[in-house]
N, C-alpha and C positions, 0 to 999 in steps of 0.2 A: 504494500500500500504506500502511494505517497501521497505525501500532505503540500499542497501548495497553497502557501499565504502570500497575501498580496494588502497592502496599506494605502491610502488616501487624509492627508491632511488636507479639510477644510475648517473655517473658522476657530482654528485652535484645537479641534476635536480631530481624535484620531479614528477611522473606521478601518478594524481589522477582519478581512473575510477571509478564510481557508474553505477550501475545497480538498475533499477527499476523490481522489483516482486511483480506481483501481487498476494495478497493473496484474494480469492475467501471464500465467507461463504454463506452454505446453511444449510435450517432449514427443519428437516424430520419429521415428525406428523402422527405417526399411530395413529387411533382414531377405537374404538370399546368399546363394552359392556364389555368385558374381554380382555383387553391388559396388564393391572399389574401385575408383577409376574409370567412371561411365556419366559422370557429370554430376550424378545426384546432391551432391552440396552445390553445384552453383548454382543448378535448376532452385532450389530452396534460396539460396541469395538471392538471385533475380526476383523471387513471386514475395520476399518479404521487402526487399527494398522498394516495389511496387506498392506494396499495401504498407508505407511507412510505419515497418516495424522495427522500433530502436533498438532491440537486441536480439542476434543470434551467435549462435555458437555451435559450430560443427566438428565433429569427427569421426573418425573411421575405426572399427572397434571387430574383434573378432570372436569368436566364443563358437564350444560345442561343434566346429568347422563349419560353423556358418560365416558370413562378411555382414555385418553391420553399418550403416551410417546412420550415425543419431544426431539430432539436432535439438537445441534448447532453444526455444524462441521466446522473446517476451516484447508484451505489449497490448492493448488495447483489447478488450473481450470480440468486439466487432472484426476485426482486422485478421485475428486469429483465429475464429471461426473460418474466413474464405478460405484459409491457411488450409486448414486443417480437411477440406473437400476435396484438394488439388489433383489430379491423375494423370 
């Protein structure tokens, strides 16, 4: 969660308003035989820089002999939702 305050001085009086934004994170995990090396993290940078998502975070992970690429994305609940339909 973040908290953004914002102030206005008029006539000596100070009006203090915060807003609370929620920041949303979801985690995306293609998993196959052959997923490294086939674009899938830039495909995901592309379609969150499009939907001005202000953090992601990718890598490449392996396990059980499968390929992994997981992503942390954060930002906006709307934005991350289109995210999260992509094919």
């Amino acid at each position: 969660m973040l908290i953004c305050a914002s102030w206005a001085r008029e006539n000596n009086q100070i009006d203090l308003r915060a807003d609370i934004i929620a920041i949303m994170k979801l985690k995306v995990k293609i998993v196959g035989s052959k997923v490294h090396e086939v674009g899938y993290r830039v495909f995901l940078l592309k379609h969150a820089m499009n939907l001005a998502l202000p953090g992601l975070s990718t890598y490449n992970w392996e396990e059980n002999g499968q390929q992994e690429v997981i992503a942390l994305v954060e930002g906006d609940e709307a934005p991350l939702g289109h995210l999260r339909f992509l094919q």
